[in-house]
C-alpha positions, 0 to 999 in steps of 0.5 A: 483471519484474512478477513480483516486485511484493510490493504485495497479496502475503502473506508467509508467515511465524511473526513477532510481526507476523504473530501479531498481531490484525489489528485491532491492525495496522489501528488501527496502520496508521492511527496511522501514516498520520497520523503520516507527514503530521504530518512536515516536519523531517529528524530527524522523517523520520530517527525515522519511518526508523528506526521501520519499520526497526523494524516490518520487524523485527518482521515478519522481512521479507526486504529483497528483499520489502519492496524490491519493496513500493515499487519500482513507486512509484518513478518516480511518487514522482520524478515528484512530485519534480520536478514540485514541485522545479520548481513550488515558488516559495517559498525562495532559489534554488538555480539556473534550469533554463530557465524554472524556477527551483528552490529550497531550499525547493522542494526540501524539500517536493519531497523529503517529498512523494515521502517520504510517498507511499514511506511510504504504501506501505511501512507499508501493505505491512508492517502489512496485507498482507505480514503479514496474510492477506486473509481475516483482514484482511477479518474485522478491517475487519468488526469495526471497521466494526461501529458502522456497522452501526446506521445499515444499513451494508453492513458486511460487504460492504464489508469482503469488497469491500476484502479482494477488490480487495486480493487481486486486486492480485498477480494483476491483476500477473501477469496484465499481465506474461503479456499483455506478455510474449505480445505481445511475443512478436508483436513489441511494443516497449515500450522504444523509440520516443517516450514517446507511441508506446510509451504508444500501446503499452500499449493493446495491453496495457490492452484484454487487462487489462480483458477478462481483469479483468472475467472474472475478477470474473464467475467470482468471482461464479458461484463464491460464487452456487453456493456460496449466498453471501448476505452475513454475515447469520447466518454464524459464524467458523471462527477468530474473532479474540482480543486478547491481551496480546502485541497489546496490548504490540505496540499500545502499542510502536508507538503510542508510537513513532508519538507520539515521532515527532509528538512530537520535530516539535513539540520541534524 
């Protein structure tokens, strides 16, 4: 059920990944997302594998939680399988499915575009927010988007603003699987019928969604107007953030792991 979804959850736990700067993670984070779009090859694909097996590692995450981290992305990364498998022109055909022909090649890009997208979500679960507290990722984004804040950048908004919508992410879950369950209990069927009766279906659980979403960031409001919220101007940190030496290895680590990997697809 929806209840399992790691996505926007944090993992509670005493790792080096958990001990580390959460600005350290972010600046990783981005290393890694460029990294998994420099990826073409199959070796460089089987070196990016074998890299986050290494930051699970690092994190001591349960295989069950990193699992439930991509398993709601699954049927959208099938679906960008076949729809480029199908699509894609270039290559030698493989075989005609009707009035489509697939090819090696279409298969290829097929294969690392749902790759990447896994990818995407995978390192975003493990660097950001299974290891790192929404509150202490909110303070890194803060202090990396600092710089801007000489052009009148609303710097810690900003921030706060990601950290909410992330944070928001288990309970907007929740949320929909307490409404699905509850109209079923009416006698919805979301399981059989046509595609389009049961997408017809979903109305009766979007409409509660968007109801409930909107109260919630209403009382989200209320609460930090009557705790006198003004925005960050003269607020100090009860726990202000400190690079240490244990962050700088983790950095260097990993951003020579990510380089190994641009590197062996520029060898190959």
């Amino acid at each position: 059920m929806l209840k399992d979804v790691s996505i926007g959850r944090y993992y509670q736990g005493n790792s080096i990944l958990h001990k580390t700067d959460p600005r350290i993670k972010v600046i990783l984070f981005v290393a890694y997302m460029v990294t998994v779009f420099f990826i073409t090859k199959i070796p460089t694909v089987a070196a990016l594998l074998l890299s986050t097996i290494v930051i699970i590692i690092m994190g001591r995450l349960p295989l069950k939680v990193v699992w439930n981290s991509v398993k709601p992305i699954l049927p959208i990364a099938f679906f960008i399988f076949a729809i480029n498998a199908l699509t894609i022109k270039e290559g030698n055909a493989l075989w005609k499915l009707w009035k489509f022909t697939v090819t090696d090649e279409g298969l290829m890009k097929a294969f690392l575009m749902s790759f990447r997208l896994l990818m995407l979500i995978l390192i975003t679960s493990i660097l950001l927010t299974l290891t790192t507290t929404p509150l202490k990722l909110s303070d890194a984004l803060e202090k990396l988007f600092s710089p801007l804040k000489v052009f009148k950048a609303p710097v810690h908004e900003m921030a706060m603003m990601m950290s909410i919508a992330l944070r928001f992410i288990p309970t907007l879950t929740d949320e929909t699987d307490k409404i699905m369950k509850a109209q079923v209990s009416r006698g919805a069927d979301y399981d059989t019928g046509s595609i389009l009766n049961r997408l017809k279906g979903y109305i009766t659980v979007l409409i509660p969604l968007f109801i409930s979403s909107f109260r919630r960031a209403e009382e989200l409001a209320i609460a930090m107007e009557a705790r006198c919220y003004s925005g960050g101007t003269g607020r100090t940190k009860l726990n202000p953030l400190k690079i240490t030496g244990k962050d700088i290895l983790v950095l260097v680590f990993l951003t020579i792991l990510a380089a190994s990997i641009i590197a062996v697809e520029k060898l190959i």
